[in-house]
Each structure stands twice: as structure tokens, then as C-alpha cells.
C-alpha positions as CSV (number, residue, x, y, z in Angstrom):
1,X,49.6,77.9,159.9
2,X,51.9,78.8,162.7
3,X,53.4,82.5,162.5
4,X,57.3,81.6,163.5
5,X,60.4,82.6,162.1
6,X,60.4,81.0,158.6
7,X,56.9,83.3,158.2
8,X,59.1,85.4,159.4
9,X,62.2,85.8,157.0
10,X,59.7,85.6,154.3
11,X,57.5,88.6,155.7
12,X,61.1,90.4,155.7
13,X,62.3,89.3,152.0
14,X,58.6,90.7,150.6
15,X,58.7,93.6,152.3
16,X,62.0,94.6,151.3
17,X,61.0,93.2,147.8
18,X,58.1,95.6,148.3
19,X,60.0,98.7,148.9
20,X,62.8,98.3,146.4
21,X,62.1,95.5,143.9
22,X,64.7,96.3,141.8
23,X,67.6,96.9,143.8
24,X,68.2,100.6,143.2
25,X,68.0,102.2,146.9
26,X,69.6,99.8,149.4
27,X,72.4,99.2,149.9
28,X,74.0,95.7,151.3
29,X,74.7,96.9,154.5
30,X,71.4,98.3,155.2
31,X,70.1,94.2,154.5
32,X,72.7,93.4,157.0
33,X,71.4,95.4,159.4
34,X,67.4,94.5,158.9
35,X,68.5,90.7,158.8
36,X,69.5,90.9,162.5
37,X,65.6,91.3,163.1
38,X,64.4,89.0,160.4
39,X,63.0,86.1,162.6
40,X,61.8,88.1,164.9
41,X,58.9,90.2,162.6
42,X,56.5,87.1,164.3
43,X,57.1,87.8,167.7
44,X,56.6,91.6,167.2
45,X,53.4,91.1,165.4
46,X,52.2,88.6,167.8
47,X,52.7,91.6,170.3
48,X,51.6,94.5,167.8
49,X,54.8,95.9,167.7
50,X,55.1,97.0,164.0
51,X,58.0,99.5,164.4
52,X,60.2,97.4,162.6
53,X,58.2,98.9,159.1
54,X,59.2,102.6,160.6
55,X,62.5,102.1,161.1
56,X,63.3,100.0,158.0
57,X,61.1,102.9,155.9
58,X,63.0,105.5,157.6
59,X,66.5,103.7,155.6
60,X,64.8,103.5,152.6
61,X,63.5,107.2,152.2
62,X,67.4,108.3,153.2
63,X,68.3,106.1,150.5
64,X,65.8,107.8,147.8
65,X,66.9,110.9,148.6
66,X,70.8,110.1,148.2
67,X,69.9,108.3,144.6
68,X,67.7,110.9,143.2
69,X,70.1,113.8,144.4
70,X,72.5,111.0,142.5
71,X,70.6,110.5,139.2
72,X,69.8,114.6,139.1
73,X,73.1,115.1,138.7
74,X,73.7,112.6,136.2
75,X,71.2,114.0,134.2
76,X,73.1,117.3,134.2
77,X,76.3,116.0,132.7
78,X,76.9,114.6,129.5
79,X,76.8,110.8,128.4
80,X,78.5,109.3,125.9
81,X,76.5,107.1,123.9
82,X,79.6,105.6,121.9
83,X,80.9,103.3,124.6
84,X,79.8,99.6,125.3
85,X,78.5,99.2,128.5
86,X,76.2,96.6,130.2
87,X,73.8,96.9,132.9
88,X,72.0,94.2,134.4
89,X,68.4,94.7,134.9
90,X,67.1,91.0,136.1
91,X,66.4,92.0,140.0
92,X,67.0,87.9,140.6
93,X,70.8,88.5,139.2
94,X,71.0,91.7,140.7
95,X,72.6,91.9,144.4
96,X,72.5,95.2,146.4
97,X,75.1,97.7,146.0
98,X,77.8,97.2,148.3
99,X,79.0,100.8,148.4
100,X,77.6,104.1,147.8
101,X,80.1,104.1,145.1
102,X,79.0,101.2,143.2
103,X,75.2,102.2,144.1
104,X,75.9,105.3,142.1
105,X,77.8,103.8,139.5
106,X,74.5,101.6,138.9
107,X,72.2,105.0,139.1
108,X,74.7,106.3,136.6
109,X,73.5,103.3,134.3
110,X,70.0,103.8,134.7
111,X,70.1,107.5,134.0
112,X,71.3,106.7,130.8
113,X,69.7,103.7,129.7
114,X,66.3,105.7,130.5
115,X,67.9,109.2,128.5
116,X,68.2,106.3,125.4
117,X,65.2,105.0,125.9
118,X,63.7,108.8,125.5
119,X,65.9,109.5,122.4
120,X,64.4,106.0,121.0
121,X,61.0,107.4,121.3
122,X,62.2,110.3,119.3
123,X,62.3,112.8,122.3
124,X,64.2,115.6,122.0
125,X,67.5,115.4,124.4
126,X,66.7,118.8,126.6
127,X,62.8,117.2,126.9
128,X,64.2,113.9,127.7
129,X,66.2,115.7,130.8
130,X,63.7,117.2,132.1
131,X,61.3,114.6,131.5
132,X,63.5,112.2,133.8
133,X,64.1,115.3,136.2
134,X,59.9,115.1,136.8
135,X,60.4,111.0,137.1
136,X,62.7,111.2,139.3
137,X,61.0,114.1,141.5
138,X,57.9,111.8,141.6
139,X,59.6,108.5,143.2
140,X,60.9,110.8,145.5
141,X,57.8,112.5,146.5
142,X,55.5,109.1,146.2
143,X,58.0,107.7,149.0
144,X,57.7,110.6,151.1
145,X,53.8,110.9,151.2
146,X,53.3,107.5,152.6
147,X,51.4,107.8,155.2
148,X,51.4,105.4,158.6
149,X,48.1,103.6,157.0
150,X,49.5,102.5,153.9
151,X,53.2,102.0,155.1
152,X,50.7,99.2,157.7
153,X,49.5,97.9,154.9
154,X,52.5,97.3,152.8
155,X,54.3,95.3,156.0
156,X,51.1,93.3,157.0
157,X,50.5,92.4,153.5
158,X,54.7,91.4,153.4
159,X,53.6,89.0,156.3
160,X,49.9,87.4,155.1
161,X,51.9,87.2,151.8
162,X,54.4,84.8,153.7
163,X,50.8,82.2,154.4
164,X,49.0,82.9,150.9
165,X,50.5,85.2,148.3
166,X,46.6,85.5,147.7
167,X,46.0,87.1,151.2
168,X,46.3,91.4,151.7
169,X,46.0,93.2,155.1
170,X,43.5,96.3,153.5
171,X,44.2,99.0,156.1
172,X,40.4,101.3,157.0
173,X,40.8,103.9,154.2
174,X,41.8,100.9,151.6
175,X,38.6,98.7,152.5
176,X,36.2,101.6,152.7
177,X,37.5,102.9,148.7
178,X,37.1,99.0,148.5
179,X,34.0,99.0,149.2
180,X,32.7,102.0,147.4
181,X,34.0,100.3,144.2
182,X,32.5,97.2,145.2
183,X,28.9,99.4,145.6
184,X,29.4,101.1,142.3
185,X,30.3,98.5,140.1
186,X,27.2,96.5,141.2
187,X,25.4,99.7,140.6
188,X,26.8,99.5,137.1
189,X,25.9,96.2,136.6
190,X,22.7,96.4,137.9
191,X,21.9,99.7,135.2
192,X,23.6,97.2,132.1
193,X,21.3,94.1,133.0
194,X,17.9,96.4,133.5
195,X,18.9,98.1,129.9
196,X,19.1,94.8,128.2
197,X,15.9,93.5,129.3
């Protein structure tokens, strides 16, 4: 199969997919921008040019650390549970967030869907803030300790995804802990089959 721009737009539409799945952290104009470069992923590939991941993960960390700075503070005020409000959470309805405005707006949702979904479970309301607080803290500090490897691996995947959705680029580290699982589970199996004889 040819790598051209078609492979191309869909290498960009799973990557993006990838990175923000639900459309929490990007924000239409940040789309716009990325879709200026989206049939050109094959020609920087073909040339090993893969700076395209970088600068589009560079966007997306700013963005965590505006919405978690956003949804922090909306765990710090007070919600009122009385009102009727919707919130879709279908990613194929969804569109990105057109302004910061309406990106927090959405965050402001979230925070308090997930505070009732605590209080559901019978969580006390303090716990349940500071539960979220540590959530919130840890999508933040999972997107900041991907490393170069793995942020590879997540954009070459995005684009042997667009051939087979069966097909993974497994960057060094990945196919050696492959491996080593591979080794052990035979090791297991081998043990189980000997025990039964």
C-alpha cells in the first residue's frame, strides 16, 4: 500500500484521536492549525522527519496544563447539584471547544459529573475533592513523563494504524519488555504442561 496523503490524514485523525480521545484538551483552533500539515505526515516519514509528533505534543501538554489548572479550581468552588444540566459525553457528537471559554465551561461539567459520580459511590464530599485533585494531578504528570520513545511510538503506530488497525510501530524498550513477557509466559507454560504430566 502506497504511503500518500489519504494515509496521511488518517495517520493525523489517530494520532490526535490518540492524544485526546475525548475532546477535553484541544481546542478547534489548535486542529486548524495541525490540518495545514495533515497530508504531508507521508512525505515527512518517507524522509524521517517525525517532528510533526513534537510540535503537535508540545500543544497538547500546554493544553493539560491550562485544563487541570481549570478543573482544580473547579473543584475548589461549590456545585450545585439542583440544576438540570446536560453534558455530552459521546466523543463522535463531541466537536472541539472553540474557545477557551467554552473548553472551560465543558471542564466545568466534567468536574462535576465525576464529584457525582464519587458521591454515588458513597464517598464523602471532602475525599471526593481530593480524590479528583490526585486524578487530575496524574493526567497531568502521565503527559509530562512521555518520553521521545514512546511519544515515536504513539505517532508511528497513528500511521501503521492508517494500513492495518492491526499493525503497531513497538519502539526498542517496548519490544525488549515484549519480549521478556513473551520468554516468561512460555516459561510459565512450559512449568504448567511438565506439572500435569
Amino acid at each position: 500500500m502506497e504511503v500518500d496523503n489519504e494515509i496521511s490524514r488518517r495517520a493525523m485523525d489517530l494520532f490526535l484521536d490518540r492524544l485526546d480521545s475525548l475532546k477535553l484538551f484541544f481546542l478547534q483552533s489548535d486542529i486548524d492549525q495541525f490540518a495545514t500539515e495533515k497530508e504531508s505526515i507521508d512525505d515527512y516519514v518517507k524522509r524521517g522527519d517525525v517532528s510533526l509528533a513534537k510540535r503537535i505534543y508540545d500543544v497538547f501538554l500546554q493544553r493539560v496544563t491550562e485544563r487541570v489548572a481549570v478543573a482544580q479550581r473547579y473543584l475548589d468552588v461549590e456545585h450545585d447539584f439542583t440544576i438540570d444540566e446536560e453534558m455530552i459525553k459521546d466523543p463522535d457528537k463531541m466537536t472541539y471547544a472553540k474557545t477557551t471559554a467554552e473548553a472551560d465551561e465543558r471542564w466545568r461539567k466534567k468536574v462535576k459529573f465525576d464529584l457525582l459520580l464519587e458521591i454515588a459511590d458513597e464517598v464523602d464530599y471532602a475525599e471526593a475533592v481530593e480524590k479528583l485533585h490526585k486524578r487530575y494531578r496524574g493526567i497531568q504528570r502521565s503527559a509530562e513523563q512521555t518520553d521521545s520513545d514512546e511519544l515515536l511510538e504513539l505517532f508511528l503506530t497513528a500511521v501503521t494504524s492508517s494500513f492495518d488497525p492491526h499493525s503497531s510501530y513497538m519502539s526498542p524498550n517496548t519490544v525488549e519488555n515484549f519480549n521478556i513477557q513473551m520468554r516468561s509466559e512460555e516459561h510459565t507454560s512450559e512449568l504448567q504442561s511438565r506439572q500435569s504430566i
